[in-house]
SEVO-934705 format. One record per residue: residue in three letters; x negated, y negated, z negated of N, C-alpha, C in turn. Coordinates in steps of 0.02 Angstrom, whole numbers, plus 50000, padded with zeros to 5 digits. Each point is the difference from the previous one (the first is absolute). Example, Ala and Ser with C-alpha at 12.3 -4.5 7.8 and 13.67 -1.06 7.14 Angstrom:
// residues 2
ala493405028449610500454994150000499554994050000/ser500184994750036499584994149997500394994549963/
// end
This chain:
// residues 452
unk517134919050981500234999249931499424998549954/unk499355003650021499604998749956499564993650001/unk500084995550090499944996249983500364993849986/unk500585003550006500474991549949500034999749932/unk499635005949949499835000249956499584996349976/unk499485003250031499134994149980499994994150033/unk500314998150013500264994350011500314996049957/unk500655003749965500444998249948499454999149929/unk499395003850012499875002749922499264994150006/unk499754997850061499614995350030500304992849975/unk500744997050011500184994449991500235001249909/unk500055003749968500215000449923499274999749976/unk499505001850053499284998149948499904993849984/unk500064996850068499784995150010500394992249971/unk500825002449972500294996549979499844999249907/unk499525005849980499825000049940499374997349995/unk499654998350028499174996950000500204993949972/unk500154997249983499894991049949500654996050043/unk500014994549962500524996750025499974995050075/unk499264998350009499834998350067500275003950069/unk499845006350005500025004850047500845002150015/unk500495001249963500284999150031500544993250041/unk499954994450000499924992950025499685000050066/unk499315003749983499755000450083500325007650051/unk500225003149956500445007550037500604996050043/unk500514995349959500514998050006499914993750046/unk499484996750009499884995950053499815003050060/unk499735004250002499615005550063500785002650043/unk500535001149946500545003850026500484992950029/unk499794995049999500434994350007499704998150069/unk500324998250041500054990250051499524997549968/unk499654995850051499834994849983500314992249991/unk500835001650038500424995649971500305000449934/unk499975005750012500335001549939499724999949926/unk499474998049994499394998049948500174992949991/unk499804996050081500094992849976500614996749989/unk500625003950003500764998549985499895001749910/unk500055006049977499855001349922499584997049976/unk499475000150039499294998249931499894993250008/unk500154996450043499614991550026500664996549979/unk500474999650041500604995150026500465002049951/unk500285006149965500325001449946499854996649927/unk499184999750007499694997249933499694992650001/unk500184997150071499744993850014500554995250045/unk500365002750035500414994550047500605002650008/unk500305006149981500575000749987500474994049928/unk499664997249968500434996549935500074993450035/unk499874998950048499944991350036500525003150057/unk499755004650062500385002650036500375005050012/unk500564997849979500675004549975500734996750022/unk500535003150017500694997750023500034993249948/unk500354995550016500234990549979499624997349954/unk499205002450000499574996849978499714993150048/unk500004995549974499724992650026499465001850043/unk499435004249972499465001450056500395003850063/unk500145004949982500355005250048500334993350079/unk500424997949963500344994250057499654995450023/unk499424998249959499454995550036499815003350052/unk499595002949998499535006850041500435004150030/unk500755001349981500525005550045499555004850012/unk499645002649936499685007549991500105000149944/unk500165008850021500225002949931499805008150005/unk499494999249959499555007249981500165004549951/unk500735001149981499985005649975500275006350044/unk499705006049976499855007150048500595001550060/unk500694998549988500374999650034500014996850075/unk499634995250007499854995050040499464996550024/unk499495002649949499344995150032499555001550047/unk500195007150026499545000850054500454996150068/unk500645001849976500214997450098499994992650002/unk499874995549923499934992650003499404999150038/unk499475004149959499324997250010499635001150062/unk500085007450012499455000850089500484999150059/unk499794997350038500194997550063500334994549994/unk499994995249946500664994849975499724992650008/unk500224996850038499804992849982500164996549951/unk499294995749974500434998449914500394994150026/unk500354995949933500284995350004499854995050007/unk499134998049988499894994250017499844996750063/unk500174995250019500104997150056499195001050033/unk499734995349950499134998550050499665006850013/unk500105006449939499875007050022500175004050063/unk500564998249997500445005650058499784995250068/unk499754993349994499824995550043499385005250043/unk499474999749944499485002850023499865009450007/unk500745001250012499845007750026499755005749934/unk500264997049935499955004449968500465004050000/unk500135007149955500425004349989499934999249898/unk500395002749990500135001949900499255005549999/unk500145005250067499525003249970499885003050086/unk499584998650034499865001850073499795009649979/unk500465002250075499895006750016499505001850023/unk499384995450037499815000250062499365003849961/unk499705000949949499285002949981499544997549998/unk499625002549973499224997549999499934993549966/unk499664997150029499654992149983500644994050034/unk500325002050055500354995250041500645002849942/unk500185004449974500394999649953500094997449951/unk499444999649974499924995949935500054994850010/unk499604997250043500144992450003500444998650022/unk500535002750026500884996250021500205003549954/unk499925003049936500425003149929500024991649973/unk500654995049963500054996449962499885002749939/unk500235007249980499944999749927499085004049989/unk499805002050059498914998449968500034992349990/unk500284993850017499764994550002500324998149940/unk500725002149948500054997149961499885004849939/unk499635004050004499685005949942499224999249987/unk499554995850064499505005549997499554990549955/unk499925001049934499764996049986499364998750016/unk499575004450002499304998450024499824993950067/unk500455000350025500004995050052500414994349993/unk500204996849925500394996849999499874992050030/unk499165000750001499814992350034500254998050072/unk499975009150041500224999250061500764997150009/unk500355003949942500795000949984500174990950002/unk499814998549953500004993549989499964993950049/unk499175001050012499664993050053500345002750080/unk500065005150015500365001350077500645000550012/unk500495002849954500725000850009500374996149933/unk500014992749999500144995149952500645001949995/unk500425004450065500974998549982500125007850001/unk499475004949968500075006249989500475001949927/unk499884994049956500625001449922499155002249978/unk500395005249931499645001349948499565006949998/unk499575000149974499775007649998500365002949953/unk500125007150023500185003349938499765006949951/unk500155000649955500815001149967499924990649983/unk500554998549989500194993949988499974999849908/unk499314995249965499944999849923499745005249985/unk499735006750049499695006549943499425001350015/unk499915005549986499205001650018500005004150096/unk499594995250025499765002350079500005007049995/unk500105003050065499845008650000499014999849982/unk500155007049969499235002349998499585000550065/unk499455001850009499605001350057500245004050011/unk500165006549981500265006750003500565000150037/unk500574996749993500694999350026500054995650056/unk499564994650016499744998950057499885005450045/unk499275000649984499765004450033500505005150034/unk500575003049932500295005350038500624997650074/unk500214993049959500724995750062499415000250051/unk499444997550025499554998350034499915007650041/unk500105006349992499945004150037500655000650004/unk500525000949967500655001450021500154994850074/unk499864994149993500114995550072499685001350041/unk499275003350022499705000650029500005007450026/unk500405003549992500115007350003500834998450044/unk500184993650000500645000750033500544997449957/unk499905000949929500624998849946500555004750000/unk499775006150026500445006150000500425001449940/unk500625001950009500635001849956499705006649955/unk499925003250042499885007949977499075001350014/unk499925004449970499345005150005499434994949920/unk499315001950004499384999049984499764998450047/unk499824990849979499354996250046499654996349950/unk499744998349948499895000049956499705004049936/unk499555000249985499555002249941500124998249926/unk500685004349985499984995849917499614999549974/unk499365003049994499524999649954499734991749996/unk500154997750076499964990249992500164998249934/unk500415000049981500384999949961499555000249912/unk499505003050006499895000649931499554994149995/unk499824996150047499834993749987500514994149986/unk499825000249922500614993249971499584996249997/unk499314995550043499794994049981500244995550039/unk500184992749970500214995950046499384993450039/unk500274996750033499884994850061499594995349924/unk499484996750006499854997849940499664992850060/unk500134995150009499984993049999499134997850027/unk499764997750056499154998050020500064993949962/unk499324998149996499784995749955500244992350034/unk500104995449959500354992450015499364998050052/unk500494994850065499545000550052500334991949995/unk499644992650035500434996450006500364999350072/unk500524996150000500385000850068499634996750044/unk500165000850058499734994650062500574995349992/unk499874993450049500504994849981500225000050068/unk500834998049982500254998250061499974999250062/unk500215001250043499654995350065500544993750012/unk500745002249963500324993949999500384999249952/unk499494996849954500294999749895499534997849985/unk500034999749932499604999049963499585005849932/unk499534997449982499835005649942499884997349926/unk500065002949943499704998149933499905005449957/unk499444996749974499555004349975499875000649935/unk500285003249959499994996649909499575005749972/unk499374996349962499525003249982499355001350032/unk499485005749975500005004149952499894996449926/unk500335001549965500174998849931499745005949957/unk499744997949931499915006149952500675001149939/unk500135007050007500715000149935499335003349955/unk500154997849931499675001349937500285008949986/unk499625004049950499995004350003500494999449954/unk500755006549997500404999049960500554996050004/unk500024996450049500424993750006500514997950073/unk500344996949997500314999350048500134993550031/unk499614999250065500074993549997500394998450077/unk500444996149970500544994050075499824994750009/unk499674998750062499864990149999500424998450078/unk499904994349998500314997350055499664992850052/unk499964999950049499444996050048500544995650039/unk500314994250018500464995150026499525000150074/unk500175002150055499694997750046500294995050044/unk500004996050052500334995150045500105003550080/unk500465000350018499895000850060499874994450037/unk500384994750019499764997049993500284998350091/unk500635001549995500275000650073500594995250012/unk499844995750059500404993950027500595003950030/unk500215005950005500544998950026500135007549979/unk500695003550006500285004249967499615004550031/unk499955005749988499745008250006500675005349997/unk499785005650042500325006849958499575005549989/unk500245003449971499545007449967500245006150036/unk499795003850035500575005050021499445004849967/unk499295000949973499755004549986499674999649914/unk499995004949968499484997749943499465006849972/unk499574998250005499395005749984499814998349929/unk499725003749938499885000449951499505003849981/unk499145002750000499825002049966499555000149949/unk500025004149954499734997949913499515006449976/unk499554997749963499305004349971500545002349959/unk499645006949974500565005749952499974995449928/unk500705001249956500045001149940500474991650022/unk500334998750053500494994049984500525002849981/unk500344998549949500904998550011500114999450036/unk499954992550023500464997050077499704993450013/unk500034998450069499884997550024500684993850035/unk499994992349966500684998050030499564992350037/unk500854997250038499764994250047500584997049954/unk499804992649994500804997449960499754991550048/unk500594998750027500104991549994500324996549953/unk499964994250015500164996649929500734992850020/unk500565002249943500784998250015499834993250021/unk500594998850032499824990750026500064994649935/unk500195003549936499974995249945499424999149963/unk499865005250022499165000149959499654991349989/unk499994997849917499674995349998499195000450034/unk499884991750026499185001350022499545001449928/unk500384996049940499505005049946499875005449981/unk500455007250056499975005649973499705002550069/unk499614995450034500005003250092499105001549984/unk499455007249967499515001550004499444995250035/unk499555000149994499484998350041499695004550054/unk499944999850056499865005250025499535002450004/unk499945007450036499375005250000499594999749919/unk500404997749944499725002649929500355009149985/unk499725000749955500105006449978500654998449937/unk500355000449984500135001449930500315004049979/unk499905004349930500295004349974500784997049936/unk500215008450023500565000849962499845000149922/unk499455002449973499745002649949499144995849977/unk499985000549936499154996450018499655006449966/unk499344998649998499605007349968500395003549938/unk500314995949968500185005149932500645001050006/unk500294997950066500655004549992500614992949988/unk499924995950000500494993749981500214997350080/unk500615000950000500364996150062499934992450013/unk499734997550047499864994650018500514997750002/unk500294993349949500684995650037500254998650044/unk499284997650052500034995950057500225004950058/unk499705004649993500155007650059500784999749984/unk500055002849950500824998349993500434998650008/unk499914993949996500254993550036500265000650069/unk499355000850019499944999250072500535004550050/unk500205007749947500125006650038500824997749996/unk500254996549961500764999149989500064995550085/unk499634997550031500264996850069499545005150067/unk500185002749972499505007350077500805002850021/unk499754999250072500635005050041499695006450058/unk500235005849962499495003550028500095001050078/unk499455002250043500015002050068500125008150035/unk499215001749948499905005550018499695003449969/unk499795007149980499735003449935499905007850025/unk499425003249964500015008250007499625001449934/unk500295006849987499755003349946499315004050018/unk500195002350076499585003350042499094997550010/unk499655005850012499494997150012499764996650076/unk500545001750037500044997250066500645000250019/unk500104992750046500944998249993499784997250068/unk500585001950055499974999450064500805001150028/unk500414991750008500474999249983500264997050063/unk500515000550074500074998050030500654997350014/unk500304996649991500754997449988500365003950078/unk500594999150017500165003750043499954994450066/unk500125002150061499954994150044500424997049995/unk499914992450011500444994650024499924999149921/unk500025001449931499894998349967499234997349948/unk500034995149986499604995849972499874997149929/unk499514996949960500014997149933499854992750019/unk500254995849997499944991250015499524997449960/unk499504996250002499604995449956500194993150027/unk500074995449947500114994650025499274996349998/unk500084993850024499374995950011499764997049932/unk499405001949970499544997549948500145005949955/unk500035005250016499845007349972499645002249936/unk500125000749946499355002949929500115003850002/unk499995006149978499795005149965499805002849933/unk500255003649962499555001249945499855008349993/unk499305002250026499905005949990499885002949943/unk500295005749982500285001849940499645009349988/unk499505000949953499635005149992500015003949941/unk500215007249995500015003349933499465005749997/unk499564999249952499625007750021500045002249912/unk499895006149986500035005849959499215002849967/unk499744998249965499285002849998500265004949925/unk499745005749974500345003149973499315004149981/unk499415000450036499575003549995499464994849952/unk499255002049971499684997849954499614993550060/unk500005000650031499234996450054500444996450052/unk499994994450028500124993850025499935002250073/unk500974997050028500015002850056500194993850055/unk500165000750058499954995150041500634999350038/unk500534991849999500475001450050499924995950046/unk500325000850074500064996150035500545001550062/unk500134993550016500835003450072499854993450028/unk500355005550044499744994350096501004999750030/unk500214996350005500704998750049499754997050035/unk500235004550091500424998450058500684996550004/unk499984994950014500534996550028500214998750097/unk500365005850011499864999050096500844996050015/unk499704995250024500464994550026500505003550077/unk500574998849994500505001050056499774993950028/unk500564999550068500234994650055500604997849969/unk500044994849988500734997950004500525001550027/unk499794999550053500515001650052500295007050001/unk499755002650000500245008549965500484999849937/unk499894995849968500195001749935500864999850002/unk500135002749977500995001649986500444999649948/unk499645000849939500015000949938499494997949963/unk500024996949932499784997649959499945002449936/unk499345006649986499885001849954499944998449921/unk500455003249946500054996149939499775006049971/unk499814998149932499815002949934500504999949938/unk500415004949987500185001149931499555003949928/unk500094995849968499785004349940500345001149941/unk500475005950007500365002049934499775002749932/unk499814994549950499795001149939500275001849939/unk499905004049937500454998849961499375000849939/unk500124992149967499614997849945500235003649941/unk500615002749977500315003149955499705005549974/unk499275004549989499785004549996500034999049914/unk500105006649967499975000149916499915009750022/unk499525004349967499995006250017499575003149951/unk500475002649947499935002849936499355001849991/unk499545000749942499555004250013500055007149991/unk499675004550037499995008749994500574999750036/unk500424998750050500445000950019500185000450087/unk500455002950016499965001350083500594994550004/unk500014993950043500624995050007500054998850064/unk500795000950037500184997350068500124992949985/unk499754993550050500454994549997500395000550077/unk500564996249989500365000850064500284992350016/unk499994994750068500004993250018500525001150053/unk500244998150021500704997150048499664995350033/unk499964997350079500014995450028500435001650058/unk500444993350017500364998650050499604995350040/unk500184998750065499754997150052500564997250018/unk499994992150038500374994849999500214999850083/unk499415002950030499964998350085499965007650021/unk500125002250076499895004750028499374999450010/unk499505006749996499334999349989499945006450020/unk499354999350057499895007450046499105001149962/unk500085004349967499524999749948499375005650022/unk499414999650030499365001950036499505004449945/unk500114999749941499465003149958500104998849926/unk500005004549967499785001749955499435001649944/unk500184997949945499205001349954500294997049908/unk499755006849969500135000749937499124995149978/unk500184999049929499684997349945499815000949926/unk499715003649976500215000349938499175001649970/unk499825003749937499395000949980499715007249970/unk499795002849978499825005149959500515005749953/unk500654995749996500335005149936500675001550073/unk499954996750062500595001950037499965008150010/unk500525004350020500075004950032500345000950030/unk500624996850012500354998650058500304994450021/unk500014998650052500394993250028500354999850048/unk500575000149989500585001550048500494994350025/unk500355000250066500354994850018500435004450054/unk500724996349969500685003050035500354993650019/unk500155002150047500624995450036500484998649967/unk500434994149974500574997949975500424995650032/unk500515003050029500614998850045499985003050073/unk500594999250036500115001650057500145007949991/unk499885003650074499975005250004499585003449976/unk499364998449995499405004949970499844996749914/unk500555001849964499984996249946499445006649980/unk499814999049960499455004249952499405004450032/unk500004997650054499365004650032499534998349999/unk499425004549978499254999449970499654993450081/unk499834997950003499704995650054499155000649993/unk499715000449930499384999650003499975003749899/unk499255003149997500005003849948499314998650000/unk499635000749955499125000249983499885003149940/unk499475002649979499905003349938499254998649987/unk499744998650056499284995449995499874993349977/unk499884998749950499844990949958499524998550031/unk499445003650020499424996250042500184999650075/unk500095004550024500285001050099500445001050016/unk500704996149956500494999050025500305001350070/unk500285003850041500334999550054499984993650041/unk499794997950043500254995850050500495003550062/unk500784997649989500285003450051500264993150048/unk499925001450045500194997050087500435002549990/unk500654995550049500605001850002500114997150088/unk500105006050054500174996850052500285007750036/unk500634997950000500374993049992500104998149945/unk500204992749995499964997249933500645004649966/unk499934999049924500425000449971500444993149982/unk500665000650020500464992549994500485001549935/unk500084993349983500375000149926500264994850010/unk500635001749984500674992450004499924995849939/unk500484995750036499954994449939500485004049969/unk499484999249909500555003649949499585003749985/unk499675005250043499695006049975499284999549973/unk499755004949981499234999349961499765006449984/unk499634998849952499705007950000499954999249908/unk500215007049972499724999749938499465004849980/unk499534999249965499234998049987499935004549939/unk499785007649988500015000649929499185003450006/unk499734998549965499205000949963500035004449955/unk499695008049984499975002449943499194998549969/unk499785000049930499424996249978499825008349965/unk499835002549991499445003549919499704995849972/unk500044997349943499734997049952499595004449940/unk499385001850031499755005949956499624993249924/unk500034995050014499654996349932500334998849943/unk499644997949953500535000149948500004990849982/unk499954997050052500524992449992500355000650079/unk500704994449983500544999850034499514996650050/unk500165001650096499684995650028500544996650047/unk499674994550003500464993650056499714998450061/unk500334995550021499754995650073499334998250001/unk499665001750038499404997950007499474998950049/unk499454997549991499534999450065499645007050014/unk499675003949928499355004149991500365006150039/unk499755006650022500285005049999500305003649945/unk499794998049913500195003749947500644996549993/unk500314996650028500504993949982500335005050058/unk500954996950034500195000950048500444995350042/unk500035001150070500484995450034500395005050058/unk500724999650028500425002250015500084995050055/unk499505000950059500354994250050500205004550071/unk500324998150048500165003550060499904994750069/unk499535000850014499744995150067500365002050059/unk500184995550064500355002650064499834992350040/unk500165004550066499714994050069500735000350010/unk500174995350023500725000150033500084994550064/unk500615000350034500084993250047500704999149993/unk500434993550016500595000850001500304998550062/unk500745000750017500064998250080499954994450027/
// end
């Protein structure tokens, strides 16, 4: 009796010491599943994976507490090329050989996202999908929970991991190696003025007698870009609006005045390919392809951000890795859903919301939001059919937008579409519109698709 007392009178001390201590009492008395069900996946992947959510049915996982342990350990995921190679959702087996047959260390653990990327091209997206990566801390702790077995019940795991909230922070811009069967380009190094923001654009030639395909595209960029895009140019394009090549020219000149001619030029660009990211490593699915026809341009297309007092440096390198023909099955296209209509009060928080229908059945490969500085959310729901209104893709990041893979594709009938709504904060006090700069805004929704 006396000692279930001091015991009793032991845990009432210790629940009065500051507000830290008891958090670590109440984790000590917990699972270590039972931590990363409440504290990780409740506050990070439960709002995506949840019963007749669009992700949920993509992935056919669904992590809330009811269910996500018997989805996740011992479970083969849904994707085809995964379950190909002997993964599990979350391998039982321990240790090190655990981890590495766990899919979800491979789609959490950002620190390795180069591996994530350049080795498993038909792995989808890292996640949380649009938010902030887990900390080192919450790593660290999933990283012993898999390696301990991924046990239901007991302590394998050290919450104290946990009090590390720093995240995965980005190695310094490296350039790519080139192809062994593609091509490469190389735009820059360039100086952005201090304060300023500068977009130029370089027309290169490919310069190829007979058609090509793309089944791969690599992207990487020195810090402080926007984005990084590939655009060809429409078959109407007058030859007086067709660049000179390998020149530089800007969107803007030193004092800030839009060049006509750039202008000009951007009303006949059809885009290819683009990342917000500081490294983009993009593999279409097999049998599918991007076609170039014979006598190929290009216009590489560069945004960087200088914001600081002292003069900084951009530059980006694209991979282009060529398929076989003969492989090819499908014929990769580019949509880009825009909406020029922007008016957004000043001092004011404004949703715009766009409707698009689609004319053809379209098995649609990827995803990617657009927008600038005042976005905070960007959302896209399904309109028609059975999955009328379901979230499909969400971002809350204006600079690192989400790139989500979709495989299996997501298919949309003729008729159906997706509608598009953008919320802005407009903390300035003038109304802002459509624009190029980041202080300006644009509302676009990029996707790879093929049709049958």
């Amino acid at each position: 009796m006396t000692r279930d007392f001091l015991l009793l009178a032991l845990g009432l001390f210790l629940a009065s010491c500051g507000e830290d201590r008891p958090v670590l009492v109440k984790n000590e008395l917990r699972s270590t599943w039972g931590i990363i069900q409440e504290d990780i996946f409740a506050a990070r992947c439960v709002g995506c994976h949840t019963t007749g959510t669009s992700f949920a049915e993509q992935s056919a996982l669904v992590l809330t507490a009811d269910v996500a342990y018997s989805q996740l350990v011992g479970q083969a995921p849904a994707n085809e090329v995964v379950k190909a190679e002997g993964l599990m959702r979350v391998s039982d087996q321990g240790q090190l050989p655990g981890l590495l047959r766990s899919y979800l260390w491979e789609k959490v653990n950002a620190p390795d996202q180069e591996h994530f990327f350049g080795d498993h091209p038909y792995y989808g997206a890292l996640m949380p999908l649009g938010g902030q990566p887990l900390s080192n801390g919450e790593l660290a702790f999933l990283r012993a929970w898999i390696e301990a077995g991924a046990p239901e019940t007991g302590a394998v795991a050290d919450p104290a991991l946990l009090v590390d909230e720093s995240y995965y922070e980005r190695p310094e811009f490296k350039p790519l190696p080139k192809p062994e069967n593609g091509i490469q380009f190389h735009l820059g190094p360039f100086d952005v003025q201090p304060n300023f923001e500068r977009e130029l654009f370089s027309m290169v030639a490919l310069d190829n007698d007979e058609e090509l395909f793309v089944e791969r595209f690599e992207i990487s960029m020195q810090s402080g870009s926007h984005h990084f895009l590939l655009y060809s140019f429409q078959d109407e394009t007058p030859a007086e609006r067709m660049p000179a090549p390998n020149e530089i020219r800007d969107l803007r000149d030193e004092q800030g005045v839009y060049v006509f001619d750039t202008v000009r030029t951007m009303l006949y660009h059809q885009p290819i390919v683009g990342s917000q990211w500081p490294f983009f490593d993009f593999n279409f699915p097999a049998g599918v392809a991007m076609r170039l026809p014979k006598g190929m341009r290009f216009d590489l297309n560069s945004h960087y951000i200088n914001r600081t007092d002292e003069p900084t440096v951009g530059e980006a390198y694209l991979n282009l890795h060529y398929a076989d023909p003969a492989e090819v099955q499908h014929e990769a296209k580019i949509f880009g859903l825009s909406n020029f209509d922007i008016a957004l009060p000043a001092g004011k928080v404004t949703t715009l919301s766009e409707q698009y229908r689609f004319p053809e059945r379209m098995h649609i490969i990827q995803l990617m939001s657009h927008a600038h500085e005042h976005m905070t959310e960007f959302r896209v729901e399904l309109m028609g059919g059975d999955r009328d209104g379901e979230v499909v893709y969400i971002a809350y990041d204006w600079e690192h937008p989400p790139i989500l893979e979709l495989d299996p594709p997501l298919v949309v009938e003729p008729g159906q579409g997706f509608k598009v709504e953008a919320t802005y904060d407009n903390w300035t006090d003038r109304e802002l519109n459509f624009g190029f700069l980041s202080e300006d805004e644009m509302m676009i929704l990029y996707g790879f698709f093929y049709t049958d």
